[in-house]
Steps between C-alpha positions, in 0.01 A plus 500: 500500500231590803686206668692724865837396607619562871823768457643449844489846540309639755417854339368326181270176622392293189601626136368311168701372273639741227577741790771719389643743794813695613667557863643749601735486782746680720737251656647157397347333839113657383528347163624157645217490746244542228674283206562223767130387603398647082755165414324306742187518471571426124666164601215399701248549229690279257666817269802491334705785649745728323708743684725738278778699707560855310805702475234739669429338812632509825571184537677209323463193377680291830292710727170416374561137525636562855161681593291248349717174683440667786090430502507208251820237593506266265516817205727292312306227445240733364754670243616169405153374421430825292235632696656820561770682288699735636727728242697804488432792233715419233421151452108636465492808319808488263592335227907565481453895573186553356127529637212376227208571723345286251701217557474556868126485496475213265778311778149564723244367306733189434619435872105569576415174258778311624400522811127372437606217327722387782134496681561861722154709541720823384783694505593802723780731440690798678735696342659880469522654136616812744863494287261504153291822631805662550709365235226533191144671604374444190598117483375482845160648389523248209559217700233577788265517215525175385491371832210649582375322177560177547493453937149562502378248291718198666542288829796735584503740818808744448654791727736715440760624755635877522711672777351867591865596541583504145175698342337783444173616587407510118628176461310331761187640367615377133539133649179487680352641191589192304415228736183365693504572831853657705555414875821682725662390763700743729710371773265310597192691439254409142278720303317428199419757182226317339473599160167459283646136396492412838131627594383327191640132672382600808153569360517186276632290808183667714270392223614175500453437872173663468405289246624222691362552799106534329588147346636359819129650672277401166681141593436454876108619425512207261646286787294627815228207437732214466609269780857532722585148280407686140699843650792266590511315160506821325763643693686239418402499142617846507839476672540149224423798203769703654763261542432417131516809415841574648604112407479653171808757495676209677362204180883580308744440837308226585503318170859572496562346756293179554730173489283403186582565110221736429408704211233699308373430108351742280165437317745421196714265636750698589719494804504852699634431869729250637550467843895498678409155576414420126813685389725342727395143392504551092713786499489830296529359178169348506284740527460551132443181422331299816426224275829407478560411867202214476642157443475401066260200625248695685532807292206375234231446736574751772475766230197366324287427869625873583315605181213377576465609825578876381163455250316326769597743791547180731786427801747287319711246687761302373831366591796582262886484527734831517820551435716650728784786422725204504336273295349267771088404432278509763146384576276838531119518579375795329190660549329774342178724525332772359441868627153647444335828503180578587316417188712154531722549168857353604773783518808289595596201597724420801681198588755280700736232460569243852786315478399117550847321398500383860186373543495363175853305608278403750176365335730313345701339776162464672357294171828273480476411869134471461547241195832316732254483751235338330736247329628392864156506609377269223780252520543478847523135631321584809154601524422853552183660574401859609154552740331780638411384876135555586471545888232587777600664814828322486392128349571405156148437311636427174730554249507669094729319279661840304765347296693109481719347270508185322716308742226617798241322228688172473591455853118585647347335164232810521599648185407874401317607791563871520243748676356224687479440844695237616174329791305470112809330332584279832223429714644475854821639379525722849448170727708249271837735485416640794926598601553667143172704562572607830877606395394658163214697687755601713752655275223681297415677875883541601674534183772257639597230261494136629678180330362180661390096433192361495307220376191575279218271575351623202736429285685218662801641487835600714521925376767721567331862517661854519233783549547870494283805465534801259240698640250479816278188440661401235727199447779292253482123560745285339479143539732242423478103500721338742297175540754289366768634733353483787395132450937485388478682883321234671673245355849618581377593848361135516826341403636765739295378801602114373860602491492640824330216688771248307748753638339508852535089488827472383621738773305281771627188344859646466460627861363173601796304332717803697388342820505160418895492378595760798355203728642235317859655533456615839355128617627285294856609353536694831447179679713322357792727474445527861560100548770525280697735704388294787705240349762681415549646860490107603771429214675778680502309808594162370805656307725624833796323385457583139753751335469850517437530093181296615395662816530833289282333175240393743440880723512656076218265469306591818598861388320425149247332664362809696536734211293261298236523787513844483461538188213287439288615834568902274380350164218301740398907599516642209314231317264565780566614840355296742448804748241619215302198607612442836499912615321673261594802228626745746781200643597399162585866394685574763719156466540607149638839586745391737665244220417795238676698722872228574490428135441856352676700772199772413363665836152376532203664664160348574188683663241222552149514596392517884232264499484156412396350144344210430544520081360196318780324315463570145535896593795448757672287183443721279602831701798265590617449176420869391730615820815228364493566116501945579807430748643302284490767252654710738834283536523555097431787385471748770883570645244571808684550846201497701127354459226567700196240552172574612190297545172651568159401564204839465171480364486171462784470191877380570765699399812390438796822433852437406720808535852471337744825445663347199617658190144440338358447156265691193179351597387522133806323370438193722150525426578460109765201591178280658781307727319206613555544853266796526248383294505156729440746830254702279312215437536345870347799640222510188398140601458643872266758390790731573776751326881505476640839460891614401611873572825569383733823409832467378729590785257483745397168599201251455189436718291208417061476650350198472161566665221188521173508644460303803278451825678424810348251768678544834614164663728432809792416332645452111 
């Protein structure tokens, strides 16, 4: 009990524990400003305080906590943890109206063991048996006497509290008689009547520094000859010894509170400490019989592998299932190990329980999708390898098969060739496939995946490859056979290309045949309808005296007769416009607009270019026919009241824009219809290494781009 505790008050320094002293004071403000810092200091080394308020005192219960808030804020928190108790003289000394200073000192000794086993370093105490000196002297000798007994001989430091006001001068001398040491404190002012108690701890507390201080110079001799590194490890060695040593009063709270299950076995098997944690989990109930909370399954071995680890003194291991409070099972990894002495015979044995239902869960859903993994990796249809990318300053040098499945095997015909490199298995590999190389080195260096098409020289074969990398220089290759469709490709694009050309002909013999019957109609039938009339106009002539029902017959014939012309010189143009041959595009349209315009009654606008185009016939009749079928469109579906035209010639491509502010159309909805008329300009525009483009928005009109490339040679006229 050599071990000195700070008091907090100034007068007294250090104390050891088992110091048992009285104070006497004159004022209620004096004996707050010494029990205040006594409290604190007690706090700050980690000791249960107890504070007992006597019918004696100056002071009550509310104005003690009131002087201690007023240095320590949060003192609630404190009294609700239980470090510090703070309770009025009844409640202490008295049971119903009676004092049993038996009792009273037994409630020490018990509140003193309490207290260690909630992991404090001690216990200090203040109270006033002032009301029992007065009351009963002799009980009050009785009592003091078996304080006296027991204090000195436990972790407890204890004052006792009496006002000067209320004594005598005999009775002060009888209380300093019966305790340690007495200090007084007089408005302010101390003084100290040291009594032979007192000298004895003083000379005992000298001693021990003396003896402390020849160890601490026997030690540093020892030291003098080693090096500033050696001095520096033992200082450290030292300070690790005292933080042990202190660890140790703190070994209870901490167990106590770790978020593990722990608990401590004696030599016999036996169960003697339980953490909160442990309690909280299996509840109180098991602690008699801790077997019972261990699943029926594992129970057997768990209990015969724990005793043979008690016989062989070894860590034991193991993972078992405990039942909760409510009856739930789950997975625990318990460890245990033994405590030695110094002659290495095991004293205890301590252990802990880690809850592992989670990981557990998760081992598991790890294995599952480990197994679905490997079942999709196995029966995969495409090939899949995995390679670890060997470079030098930048350039691929080879590559490690790590890991392929059967499909890869099949499709490359290698079979099993895992930890190989992939120049040994393939010589020439890096040249032959030299575009899945260069884009699988790539993603092992980037980490970007890449999907592409090659053709393997190697293996003669059309591959479609997606690549991606898990980690740096690293890569996934999977590999699929498309050989077969892209030959299906080539052939569809073949009959494509076949198609097209059949299409190109028929429009050049349709526009051909266009031209032929527009010049048939307009010579010959034209001709002759011209003659005709010629002979009717004679008829006219001839036929003066002739009735008038004649006279009028023969002008509804003339009348006939020029409608019929008319008609067949506008089927003659649209057939094929002879100002398309005669003028050129730019003639044509705007002959076309102007009967667009009478027929339609839709204002027309055309913006055509400034310079003058020579544009070889088979683009002027196609752009032609382009320009009729979209403005035909126009007079069906559009409700338009206005179209605008323009015609442009930049960077050597044509562009022909058709403006209309119609009522327009879903551009997808057409698109799923495939009406033949804009397929057939589609096409037209295809043919003339061009495109044909529709914008449309319901309610907002339609513009129609056809843009083909052409090279403009300046002449002097069209």
């Amino acid at each position: 009990m050599s071990e000195l505790r700070k008091t907090g008050i100034d007068v007294l320094g250090d104390i050891p524990w088992g110091s048992h002293f009285c104070y006497f004071y004159q004022t209620t403000h004096d004996l707050l400003e010494t029990l205040v810092p006594y409290f604190m200091a007690g706090l700050k080394s980690n000791e249960f305080c107890l504070w007992i308020i006597s019918k004696s005192e100056l002071l009550t219960l509310e104005e003690a906590k009131e002087a201690l808030r007023q240095v320590l804020p949060d003192l609630e928190r404190y009294l609700e943890q239980g470090r510090i108790e703070i309770v009025g003289h009844d409640e202490w000394f008295l049971n119903g109206d009676t004092f049993d200073y038996h009792k009273v000192a037994n409630r020490f000794k018990n509140k003193l063991d309490e207290a260690l086993a909630k992991g404090y370093t001690g216990m200090r105490i203040n109270g006033s048996p002032a009301w029992l000196q007065k009351e009963n002297r002799m009980q009050f000798c009785q009592f003091e006497k078996e304080i006296g007994q027991l204090f000195p001989n436990e972790r407890i430091i204890a004052s006792c509290t009496f006002p000067l006001a209320t004594l005598k001068g005999d009775e002060i001398f009888d209380i300093t008689r019966r305790h340690q040491f007495a200090i007084a404190k007089r408005y302010g002012h101390w003084e100290v009547i040291e009594t032979p108690e007192l000298k004895q701890a003083k000379a005992e507390i000298k001693k021990l520094n003396e003896e402390l201080e020849q160890k601490v110079t026997k030690r540093t001799r020892q030291l003098e000859s080693a090096n500033n590194e050696l001095r520096n490890e033992n200082a450290e060695r030292k300070k690790a010894e005292e933080e042990l040593r202190k660890s140790k009063d703190r070994i209870r709270l901490i167990i106590d509170t770790i978020p593990i299950m722990a608990f401590t076995v004696r030599l016999d098997g036996t169960v003697d400490y339980y953490n909160q944690r442990w309690l909280d989990y299996a509840g109180e109930s098991a602690i008699e019989d801790p077997n019972s909370i261990v699943h029926p399954e594992d129970r057997p071995a768990a209990t015969e592998k724990w005793r043979t680890k008690m016989i062989t003194g070894e860590l034991s291991e193991g993972e078992i299932r405990l039942r909760r409070s409510d009856g739930e099972y789950r997975w625990f990894l318990v460890r245990t190990a033994p405590l030695y002495d110094e002659q290495r015979n095991i004293v205890k044995w301590y252990g802990v329980s880690i809850d592992i239902e989670d990981s557990k869960r998760a081992e598991d859903a790890l294995r599952d999708s480990e197994q679905r993994y490997l079942a999709l990796f196995e029966n995969m249809a495409e090939g899949v390898a995995y390679f670890k990318m060997l470079f030098k300053d930048g350039k691929l040098q080879d590559a490690i098969y790590l890991e392929m499945n059967p499909a890869w095997e099949n499709l490359t015909g290698l079979g099993n060739v895992i930890g190989r490199k992939i120049t040994e298995v393939i010589p020439g590999i890096l040249e032959a496939n030299s575009e899945f190389i260069e884009r699988s080195a790539r993603v092992a260096l980037t980490g970007k995946s890449e999907r592409f098409e090659s053709y393997s020289i190697y293996l003669k074969k059309w591959l479609s490859t997606s690549a991606y990398s898990p980690k740096k220089e690293h890569v996934i290759v999977v590999m699929d056979d498309i050989t077969k469709r892209k030959q299906a490709e080539e052939t569809l694009q073949q009959s494509y290309e076949e198609i097209r050309r059949l299409t190109e002909h028929l429009h050049n013999i349709r526009e051909d045949e266009r031209t032929h019957i527009a010049r048939e109609i307009h010579d010959e039938l034209g001709s002759q309808l011209a003659v005709l009339k010629m002979d009717v106009s004679w008829l006219k002539k001839k036929l003066n005296d002739a009735g008038e029902a004649i006279k009028q017959r023969i002008r509804d014939l003339i009348d006939l007769l020029d409608a019929t012309v008319k008609s067949v010189r506008r089927i003659s143009s649209e057939l094929r416009p002879s100002l398309l041959d005669n003028l050129g595009l730019v003639a044509a349209m705007e002959w076309h607009l102007k009967e667009f315009e009478k027929r339609s009654g839709i204002k027309i606008t055309f913006n055509e270019p400034k310079e003058e185009l020579k544009i070889p016939d088979p683009i002027k009749n196609g752009l032609f026919r382009i320009f009729q079928e979209s403005l035909t469109n126009v007079t069906r579906h559009s409700d338009a009241k206005e179209v605008k035209v323009k015609l442009l010639y930049t960077n050597h491509q044509l562009i022909l824009n058709i403006e209309d502010n119609g009522k327009g159309f879903d551009k997808q909805k057409v698109k799923e219809m495939k009406t033949l008329g804009i397929l057939g300009m589609e096409e037209r525009a295809m043919m003339m290494n061009g495109s044909y483009e529709i914008n449309s928005v319901p309610g907002k009109g339609t513009i129609v781009t056809a843009v083909l490339p052409y090279k403009n040679e300046k002449v002097n006229s069209i």
